[in-house]
N, C-alpha and C positions, 0 to 999 in steps of 0.2 A: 373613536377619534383620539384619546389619549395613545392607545397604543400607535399610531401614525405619527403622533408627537413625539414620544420615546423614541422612535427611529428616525428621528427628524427628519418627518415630511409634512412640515406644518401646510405646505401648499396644497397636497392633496388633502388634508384634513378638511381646510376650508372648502374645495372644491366637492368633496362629497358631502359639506353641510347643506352647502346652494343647491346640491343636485335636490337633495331630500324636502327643501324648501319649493324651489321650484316646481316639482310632482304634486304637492300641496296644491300650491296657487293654479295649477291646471288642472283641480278638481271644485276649483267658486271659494278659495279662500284667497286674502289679501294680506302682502305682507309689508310689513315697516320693519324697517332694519336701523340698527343703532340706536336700539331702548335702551336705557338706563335705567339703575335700579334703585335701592335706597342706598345714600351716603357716597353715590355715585358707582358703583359698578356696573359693567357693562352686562347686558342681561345677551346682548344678541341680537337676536330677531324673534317678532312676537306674528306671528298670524290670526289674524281676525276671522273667523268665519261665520257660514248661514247661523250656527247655533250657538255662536256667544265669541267667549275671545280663548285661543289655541295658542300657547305659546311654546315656543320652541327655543332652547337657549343652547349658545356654545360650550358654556360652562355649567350651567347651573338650570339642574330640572326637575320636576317634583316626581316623586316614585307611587303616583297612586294612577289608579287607571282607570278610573271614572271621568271621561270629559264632556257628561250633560252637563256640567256646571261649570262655565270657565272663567268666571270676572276677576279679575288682577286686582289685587289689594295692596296696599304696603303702605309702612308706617316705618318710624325712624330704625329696628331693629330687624325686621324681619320682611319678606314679601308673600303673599298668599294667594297661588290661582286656584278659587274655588273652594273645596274644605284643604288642601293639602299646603304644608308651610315649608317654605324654602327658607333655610338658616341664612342666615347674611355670612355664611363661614365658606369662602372658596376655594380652599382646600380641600373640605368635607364634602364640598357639590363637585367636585371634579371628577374626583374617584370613582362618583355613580354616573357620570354624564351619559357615556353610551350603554351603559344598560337601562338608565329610565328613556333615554332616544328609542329604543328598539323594542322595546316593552311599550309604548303609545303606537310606536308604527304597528305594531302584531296586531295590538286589541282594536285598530282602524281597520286591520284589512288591506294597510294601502301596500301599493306592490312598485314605490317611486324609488327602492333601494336593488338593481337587479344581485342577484348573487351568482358569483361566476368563478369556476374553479380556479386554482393559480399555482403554475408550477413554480420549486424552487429548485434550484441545486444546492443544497445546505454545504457542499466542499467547497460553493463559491466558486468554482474553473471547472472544465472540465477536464478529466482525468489525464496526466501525463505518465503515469505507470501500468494504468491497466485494473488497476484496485483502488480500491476506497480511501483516497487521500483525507483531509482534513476536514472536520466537521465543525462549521460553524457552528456559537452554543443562540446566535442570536434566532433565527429563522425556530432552533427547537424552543425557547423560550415564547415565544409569538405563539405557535401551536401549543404548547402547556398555558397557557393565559388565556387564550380563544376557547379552549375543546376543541379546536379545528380534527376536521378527520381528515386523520393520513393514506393516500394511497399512495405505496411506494411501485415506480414504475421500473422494469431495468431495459435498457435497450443494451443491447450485446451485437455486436461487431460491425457497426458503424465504423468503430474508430480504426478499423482496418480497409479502409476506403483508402483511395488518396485523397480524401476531405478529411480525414483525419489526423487526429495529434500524433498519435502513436507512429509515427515513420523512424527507420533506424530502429525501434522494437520490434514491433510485430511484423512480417511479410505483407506488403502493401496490395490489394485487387481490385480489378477494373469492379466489378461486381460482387461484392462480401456477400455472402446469407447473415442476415441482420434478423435478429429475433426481437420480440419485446413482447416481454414476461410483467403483465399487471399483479399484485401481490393483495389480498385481503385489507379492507380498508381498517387502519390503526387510530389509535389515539395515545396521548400522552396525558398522562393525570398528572397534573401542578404538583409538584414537590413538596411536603411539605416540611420546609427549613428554615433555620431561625435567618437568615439573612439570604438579602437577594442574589449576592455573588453566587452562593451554594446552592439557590433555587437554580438558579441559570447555570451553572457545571452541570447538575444534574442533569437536568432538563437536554442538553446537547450530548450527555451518555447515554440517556434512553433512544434518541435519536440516531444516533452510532448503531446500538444496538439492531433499530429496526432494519437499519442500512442492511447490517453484517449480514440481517438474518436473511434477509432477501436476497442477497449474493447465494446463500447456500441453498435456500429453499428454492433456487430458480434454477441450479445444477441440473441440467437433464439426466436421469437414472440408464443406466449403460453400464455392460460386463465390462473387463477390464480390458480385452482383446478389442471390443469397439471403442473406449477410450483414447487406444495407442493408434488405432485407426484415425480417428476424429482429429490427435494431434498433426499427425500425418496427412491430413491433407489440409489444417490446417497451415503449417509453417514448411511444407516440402517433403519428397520421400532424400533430397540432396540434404537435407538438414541436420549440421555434424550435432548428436546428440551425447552421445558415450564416449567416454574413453579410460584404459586401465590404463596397468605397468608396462602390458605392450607396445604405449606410444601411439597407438592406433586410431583414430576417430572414427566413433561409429556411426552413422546415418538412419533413418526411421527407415531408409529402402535397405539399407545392408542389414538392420537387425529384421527386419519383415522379413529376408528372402532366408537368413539362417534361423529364424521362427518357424518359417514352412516348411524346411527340410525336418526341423526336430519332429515339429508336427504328424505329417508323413509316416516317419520311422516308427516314433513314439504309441503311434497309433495302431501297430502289429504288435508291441509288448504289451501292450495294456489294454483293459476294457474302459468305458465310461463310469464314472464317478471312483473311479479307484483313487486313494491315496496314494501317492509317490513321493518318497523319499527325497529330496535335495539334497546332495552335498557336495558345496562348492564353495569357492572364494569369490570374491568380490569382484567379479569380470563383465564383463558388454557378454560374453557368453550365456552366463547366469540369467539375464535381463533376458534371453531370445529366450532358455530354458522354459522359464515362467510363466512368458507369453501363449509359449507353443501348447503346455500342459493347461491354463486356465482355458484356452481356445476351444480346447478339444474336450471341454469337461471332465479333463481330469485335474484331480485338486492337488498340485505340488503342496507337501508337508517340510517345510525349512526347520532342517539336522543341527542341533548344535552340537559341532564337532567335539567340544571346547571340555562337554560333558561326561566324556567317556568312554566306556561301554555301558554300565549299568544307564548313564544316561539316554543313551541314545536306544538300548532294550528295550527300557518304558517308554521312549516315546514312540518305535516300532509295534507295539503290544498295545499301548491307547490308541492309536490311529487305524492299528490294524495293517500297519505299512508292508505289504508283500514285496516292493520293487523300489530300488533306490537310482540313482540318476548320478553319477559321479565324475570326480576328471579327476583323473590318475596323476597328473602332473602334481596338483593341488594337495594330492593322499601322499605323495612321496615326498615332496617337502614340506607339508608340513607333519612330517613322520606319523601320521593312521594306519600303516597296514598294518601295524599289528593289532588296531582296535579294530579295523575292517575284518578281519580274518577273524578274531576272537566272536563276533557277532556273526558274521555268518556261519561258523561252526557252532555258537550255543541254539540258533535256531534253527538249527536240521535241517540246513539249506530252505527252508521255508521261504528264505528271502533272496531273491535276486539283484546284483548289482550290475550293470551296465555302465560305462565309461563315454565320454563323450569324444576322445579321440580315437575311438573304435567305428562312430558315427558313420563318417565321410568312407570310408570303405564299401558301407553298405548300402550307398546310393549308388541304384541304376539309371537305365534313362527313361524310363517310365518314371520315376520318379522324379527325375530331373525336368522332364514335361510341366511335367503336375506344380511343380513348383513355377518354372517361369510362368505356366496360365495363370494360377494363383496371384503370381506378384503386379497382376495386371488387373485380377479382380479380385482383390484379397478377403474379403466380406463371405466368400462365397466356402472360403477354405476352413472356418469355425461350424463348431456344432450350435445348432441354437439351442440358447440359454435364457434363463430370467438374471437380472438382477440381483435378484434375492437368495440366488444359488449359490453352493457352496465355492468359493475360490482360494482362500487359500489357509491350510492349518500352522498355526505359531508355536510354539511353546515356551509357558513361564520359564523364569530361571530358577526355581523348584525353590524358593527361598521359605516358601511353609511345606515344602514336603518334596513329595516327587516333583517333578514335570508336569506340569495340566497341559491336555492340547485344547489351546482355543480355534474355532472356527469362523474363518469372517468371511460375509460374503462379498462378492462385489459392490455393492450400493453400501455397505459400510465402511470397508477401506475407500473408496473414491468420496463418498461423503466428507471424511476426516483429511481429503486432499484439500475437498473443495474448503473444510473450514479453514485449513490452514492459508489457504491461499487469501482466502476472504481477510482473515486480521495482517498476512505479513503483502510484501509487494514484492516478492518475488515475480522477475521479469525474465526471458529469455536471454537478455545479457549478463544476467549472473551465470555463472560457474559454482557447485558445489562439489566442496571436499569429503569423500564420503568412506571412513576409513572404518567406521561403526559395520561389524558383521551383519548380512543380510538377513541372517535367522534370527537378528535381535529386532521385536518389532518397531523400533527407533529407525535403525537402520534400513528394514524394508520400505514403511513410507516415505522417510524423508530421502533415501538413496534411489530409491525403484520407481515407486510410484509419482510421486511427485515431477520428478525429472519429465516422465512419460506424458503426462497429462499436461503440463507447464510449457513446455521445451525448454527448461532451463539445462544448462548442460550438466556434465557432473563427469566425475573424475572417483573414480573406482580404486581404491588402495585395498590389498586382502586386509592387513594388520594395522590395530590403531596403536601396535605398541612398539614403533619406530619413530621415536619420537622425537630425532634428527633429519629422519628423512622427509617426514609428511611436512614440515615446517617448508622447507626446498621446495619440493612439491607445491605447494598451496604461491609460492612467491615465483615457481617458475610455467606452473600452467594458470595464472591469473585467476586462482581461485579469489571468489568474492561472499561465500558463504561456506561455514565449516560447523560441523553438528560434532558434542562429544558428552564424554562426561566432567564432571569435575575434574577426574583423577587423569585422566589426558591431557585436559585443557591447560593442568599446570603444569604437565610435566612437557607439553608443547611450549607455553610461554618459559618455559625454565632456560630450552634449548634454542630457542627462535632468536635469528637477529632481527631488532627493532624495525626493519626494513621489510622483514619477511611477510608481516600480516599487512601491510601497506593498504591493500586492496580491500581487507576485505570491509564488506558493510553487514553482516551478522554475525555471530559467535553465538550458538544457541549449547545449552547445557542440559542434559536430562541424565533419567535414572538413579541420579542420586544428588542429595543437596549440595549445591553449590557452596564452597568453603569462601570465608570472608579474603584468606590469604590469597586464591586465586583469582578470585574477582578483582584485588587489589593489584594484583599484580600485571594484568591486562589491561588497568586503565593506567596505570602511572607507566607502561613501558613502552605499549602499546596505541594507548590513547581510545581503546577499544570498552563499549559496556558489553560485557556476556549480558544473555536475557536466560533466562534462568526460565524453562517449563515444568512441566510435570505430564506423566501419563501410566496409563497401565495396558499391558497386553490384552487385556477381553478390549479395550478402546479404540484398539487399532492407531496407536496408543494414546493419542495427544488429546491432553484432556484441556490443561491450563497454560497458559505461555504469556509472557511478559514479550510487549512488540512497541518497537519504539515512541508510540503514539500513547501507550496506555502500560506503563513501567514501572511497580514499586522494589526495591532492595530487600533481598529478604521475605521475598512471595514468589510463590508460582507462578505469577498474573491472573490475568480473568480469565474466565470459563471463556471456551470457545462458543461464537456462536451456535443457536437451533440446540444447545444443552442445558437439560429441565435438572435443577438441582429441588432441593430440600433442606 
């Protein structure tokens, strides 16, 4: 009953005291109502029954649970039913009132209070982005005060109805597949903190937390090729997804039909589980590449070019990479043939490279078949895969030594999509500027994957170290999200007119700490906060990220959700 009162619903409070009253009296007790007590306080209401006198107060009740003995006593200081004494102190009897209420009802037996589940929505609305808006700290504060157990429920693509909020975002269906994912039932343990502000913050992060973790833990596990699938018939195979320096926008049906054809080809070079080389720029190309090689169980290995030859030897020699993936266009400006040629002459031709404008030549029309059948039953055109299978190899930037190649599988990179997705709101109507190298694991999730899985669009740049043009760029294709490093970011804001970032709503910064100069410089010119993350390549990468709900200066942010620290 107090806690009804804290949320001012004194009318219910009263309403469920009569209830608990009334169950009584329809078991042979009688009540009087508006007892008075000593020195005039209001006691309540007292019930009389077959075995003496039972009283029951709004405010004020004794904490013993013996009621063979009930006769009411009181004298000028104090009141006593039975051996048990109530203080004349109604502050002091407040505090206990509904736990000695429910403590008489237990030890009775009586069953006049029903208990009945109760949903909340603790964001208060239901969602207008698609993600986890704002967490009220009151509803988590009520469940830290009660013990209440939490079942977190998620219903997933309702909101893609036309009863739904989400129109103008998501593609609207007469009939959505609506899932609903029940989550292990939780609890929140009472904070313990010197004041009740702090209890209650608290108490609505633990909350948040359960939220996040259910967004991620309710992810259905899926290779990446059924990912790009699943986005695909989510939001259209018409749906402009990609686009580079060609100007070109690319569609989930234009990158699926030149996935099939790599597919196809790809698949007379090479056997199953083989390692394969990447080397390419940052194109809608790259993205079918990817596709086509994790499709077909074989695991693309992303080349950094950037490295060398000795880099690129070690990372050929860890993987075991016998066949590399190339575009010639990409090798001639950005001048590698002579790192191209020096590696394939130090390993005695051991390694094969193929070019990707050599590709289209060597489709026939048996091929050509195969591919329109496919684009009609695309599911059919993958090898089956687990999850857990190897998808795609990375490599350090050898900053303790050589090169390490890490190996992620599917359900790791798509897990670290779903968290990201989970703490930011990224929607389908952002656009992200993605000018961070694909072989950099920054750049492949938040460039590749993300995009795929999301449909947020994205805009493909090979080099992030044009640092007048990306600026143009980002203000002439309506970029609204741009990933970098520090050492970009300021030398983008150095060069950008105040107009240029106009649009966007994130500026995210990894790899290396964000400097105080650049951050300063983005909010006084730009009006823009960088969030400042953290990650590392075995994480695929993102580990930590400041998002605008949950932001300190000078931190990494919080752990991403479903991450077990120490």
């Amino acid at each position: 009953l107090p806690q009804l009162r804290t949320l001012g619903r004194e009318r219910e409070a009263r309403r469920l005291l009569r209830h608990v009253l009334q169950g009584l009296c329809a078991k042979g007790y009688v009540l009087f109502e508006g007892v008075t007590g000593a020195r005039g306080w209001s006691l309540g209401s007292v019930v009389v029954g077959p075995t003496g006198v039972f009283c029951l107060v709004s405010r004020f009740l004794p904490r013993g649970r013996d009621l063979s003995e009930q006769v009411i006593h009181q004298d000028d200081t104090s009141l006593r039913i039975g051996s048990h004494e109530v203080l004349a102190d109604p502050l002091d009897q407040a505090r206990r009132a509904a736990a000695g209420l429910y403590e008489m009802l237990g030890a009775e037996g009586l069953e006049t209070v029903p208990v009945q589940p109760v949903v909340i929505f603790p964001e208060g609305r239901i969602t207008k982005t698609g993600a986890l808006m704002k967490v009220y700290d009151g509803a988590a504060f009520v469940a830290a005060k009660t013990g209440a157990t939490i079942v977190p429920v998620r219903i997933d693509g309702a909101a893609r109805s036309y009863f739904g909020r989400l129109a103008g975002i998501y593609p609207r269906k007469l009939l959505p597949r609506v899932g609903i994912a029940i989550q292990p039932r939780r609890s929140i343990a009472r904070p313990d903190l010197p004041t009740a502000r702090l209890r209650r913050r608290r108490a609505g992060e633990l909350m948040r937390d359960i939220l996040l973790d259910m967004l991620v833990a309710t992810e259905p596990k899926r290779t990446l090729y059924g990912a790009f699938l699943e986005g695909k018939r989510c939001f259209g195979r018409n749906y402009k997804l990609a686009e580079d320096v060609l100007m070109r926008e690319e569609s989930y049906g234009s990158l699926l039909k030149t996935s099939l054809a790599l597919m196809r080809l790809l698949s007379r070079m090479t056997a199953a589980d083989d390692v394969v080389g990447v080397l390419a720029p940052n194109a809608a190309s790259t993205l079918s590449l990817i596709l086509a090689l994790s499709a077909k169980r074989r695991v693309p290995a992303m080349l950094n070019y950037t490295a060398g030859v000795d880099g690129l030897r070690s990372a050929c020699t860890a993987a075991g990479i016998r066949t590399i993936v190339a575009s010639r266009t990409f090798v001639e400006k950005a001048r590698l043939q002579g790192v191209v040629a020096q590696l394939l002459e130090e390993s005695g031709n051991s390694i094969t490279i193929y070019y990707l404008e050599d590709f289209k030549a060597m489709l026939g029309l048996g091929d050509k078949l195969w591919v329109l059948w496919h684009s009609v039953f695309a599911s059919q055109a993958a090898v089956a895969q687990s999850p857990d299978d190897a998808c795609i190899v990375l490599f350090t930037s050898g900053s303790e030594g050589k090169p390490k190649g890490v190996v992620h599988s599917h359900a790791s990179l798509l897990a670290n999509v779903a968290q990201i997705r989970a703490v930011a709101d990224f929607t389908p109507l952002d656009k992200i500027m993605m000018a961070l190298p694909l072989f950099h694991s920054f750049g492949l999730t938040c460039g590749v994957l993300l995009p795929l899985v999301s449909g947020c669009k994205v805009f493909l740049y090979p080099s992030p170290l044009h640092y007048r043009i990306i600026p143009e760029l980002v203000y002439d294709r309506d970029c609204t999200v741009i990933f970098g490093t520090s050492t970009f970011l300021g030398n983008y804001g150095k060069h950008a007119h105040p107009y240029d970032f106009g649009r966007l709503r994130y500026a995210v910064a990894g790899a290396e700490k964000l400097s105080e100069e650049v951050r300063k410089l983005w909010i006084e010119k730009f009006g823009i906060r960088i969030l400042e993350g953290y990650g590392i390549t075995e994480c695929a990468p993102v580990v930590a990220v400041n998002v605008p709900m949950a932001c300190r200066i000078g931190s990494v942010g919080r752990l991403l959700p479903c991450i077990d620290y120490r």
